[in-house]
N, C-alpha and C positions, 0 to 999 in steps of 0.2 A: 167429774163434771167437765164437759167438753167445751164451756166455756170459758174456762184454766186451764185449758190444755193447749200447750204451742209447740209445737215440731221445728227442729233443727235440722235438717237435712244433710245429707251427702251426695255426691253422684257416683252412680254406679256405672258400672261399664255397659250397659242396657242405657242407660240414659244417654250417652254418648249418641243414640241412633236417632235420637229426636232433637228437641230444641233447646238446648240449654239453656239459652240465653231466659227461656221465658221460665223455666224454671225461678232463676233468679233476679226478674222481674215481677213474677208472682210475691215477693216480700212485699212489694209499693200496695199490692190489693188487697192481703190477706192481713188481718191482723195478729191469725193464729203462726203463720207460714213466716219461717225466720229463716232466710239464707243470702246473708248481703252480697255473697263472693261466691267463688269456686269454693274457695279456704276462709277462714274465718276464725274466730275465736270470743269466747263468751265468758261473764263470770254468774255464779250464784250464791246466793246466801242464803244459809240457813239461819232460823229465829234465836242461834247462840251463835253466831258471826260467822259461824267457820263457811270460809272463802272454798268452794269451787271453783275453778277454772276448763274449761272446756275448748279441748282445742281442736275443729273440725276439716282433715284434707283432704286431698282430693287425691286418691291414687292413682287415677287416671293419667293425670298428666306427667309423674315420676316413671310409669311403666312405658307411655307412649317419647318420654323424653319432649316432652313439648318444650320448649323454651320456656312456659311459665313455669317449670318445674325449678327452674334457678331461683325464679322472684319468691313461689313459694316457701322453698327453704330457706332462704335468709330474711325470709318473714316471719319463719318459724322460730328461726335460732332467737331473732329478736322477741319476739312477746315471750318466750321461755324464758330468756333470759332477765326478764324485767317482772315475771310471774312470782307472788307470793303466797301461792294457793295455799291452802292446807293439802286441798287437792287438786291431783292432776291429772284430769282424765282424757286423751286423743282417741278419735274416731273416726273412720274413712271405711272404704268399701272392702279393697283386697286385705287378705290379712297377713302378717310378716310370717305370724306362723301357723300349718294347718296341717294335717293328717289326713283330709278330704279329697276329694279328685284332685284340687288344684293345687295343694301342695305347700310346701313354703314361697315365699315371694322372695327371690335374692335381693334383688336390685333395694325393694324395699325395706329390707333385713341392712343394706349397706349403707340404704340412703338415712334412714332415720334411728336403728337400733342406737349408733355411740350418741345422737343429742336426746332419744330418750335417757339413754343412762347418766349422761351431762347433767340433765336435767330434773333429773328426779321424778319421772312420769309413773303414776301409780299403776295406773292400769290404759290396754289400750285392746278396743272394740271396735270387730270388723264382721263383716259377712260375706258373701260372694262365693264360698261356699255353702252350700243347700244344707245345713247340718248343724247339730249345736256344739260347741267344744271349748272345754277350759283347759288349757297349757301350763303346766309346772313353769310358777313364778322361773322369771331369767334373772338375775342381775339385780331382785327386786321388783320386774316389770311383769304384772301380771297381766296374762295374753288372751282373747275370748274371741271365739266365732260364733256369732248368731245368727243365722242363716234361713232359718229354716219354717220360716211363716207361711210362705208362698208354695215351694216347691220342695222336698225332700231328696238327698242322695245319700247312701251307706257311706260311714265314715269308719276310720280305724282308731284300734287304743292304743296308743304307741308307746316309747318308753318315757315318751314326755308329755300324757296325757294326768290329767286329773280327773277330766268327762268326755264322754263322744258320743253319742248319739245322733242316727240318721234317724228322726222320726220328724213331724211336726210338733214345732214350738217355740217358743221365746226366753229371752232373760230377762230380768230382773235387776235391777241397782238399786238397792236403801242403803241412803248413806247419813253419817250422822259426824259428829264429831272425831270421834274414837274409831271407828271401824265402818267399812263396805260391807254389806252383806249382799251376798249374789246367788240367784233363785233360778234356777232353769225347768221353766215349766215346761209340761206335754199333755198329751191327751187327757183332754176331761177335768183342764186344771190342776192336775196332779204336780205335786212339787217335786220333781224326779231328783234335784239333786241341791245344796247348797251350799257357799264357801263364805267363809268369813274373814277378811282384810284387815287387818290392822296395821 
């Protein structure tokens, strides 16, 4: 029902080319349209309490080094630190790790890997590569690129793959108490692939 349905957004690096700002003045109009900040973080609850926490950055500004990329991360380290989720799931555009054209993101891999792992973050979901891909848990941190709604590019299976696929399609999150179950659909609805978190 698209009347229950409300979008959190991120900004991409394509977004950069336009207006930001109205992006994130678009919250004040839309009821469905939720993005207070650049960065931001949210919680939900399922009908047995268990706490989600969602915590949404901006890659943009860590790769570019803009000055807010300071204010970010010590805003990060903060709501992490004071977080009781059950779970802990962060989201942004570039992904720390990829097998796709673009590759791994260092900077990103330095800026946030040790307070993911501080922090206990369960899983963390990005795109920006055109592709779909699940990465062999790190440390605990399970890594996902979902790309590939718009535009498709060939991806590789590397030695730290669990899935890679350049085709068109999406993921999936059901999450419950006990376990994440993650879905990567393709063509025709087909369920090409699925993992299960606990």
């Amino acid at each position: 029902n698209l009347s229950e349905t409300f979008f959190y957004p991120v900004l991409g690096n394509h977004d950069y080319r336009g207006n930001v700002d109205a992006q994130i003045l678009y919250t004040e109009k839309s009821t469905h349209w939720k993005m207070p900040f650049l960065y931001y973080n949210y919680v939900y609850y399922l009908a047995d309490h268990t706490k989600i926490e969602f915590f949404a950055l901006d890659s943009n500004i860590i790769l570019d080094r803009n000055s807010l990329a300071i204010d970010q991360k010590e805003w990060f380290e903060n709501v992490l630190s004071i977080s009781d989720a059950d779970w802990k799931i962060v989201y942004m555009h570039h992904p720390l790790y990829s097998n796709g054209r673009h590759g791994n993101t260092e900077i990103l891999i330095n800026e946030l890997q040790p307070l993911f792992e501080q922090y206990s973050i369960d899983i963390c979901i990005s795109g920006h590569d055109h592709d779909l891909q699940v990465i062999k848990p790190l440390n605990g941190i399970h890594y996902f690129v979902s790309g590939a709604a718009g535009k498709v590019r060939s991806t590789d299976f590397d030695v730290n793959s669990l899935y890679a696929k350049g085709t068109f399609g999406f993921m999936t999150f059901k999450i419950s108490k006990d376990a994440i179950i993650v879905r990567a659909i393709i063509d025709n609805a087909f369920e090409d692939y699925e993992l299960i978190i606990k």
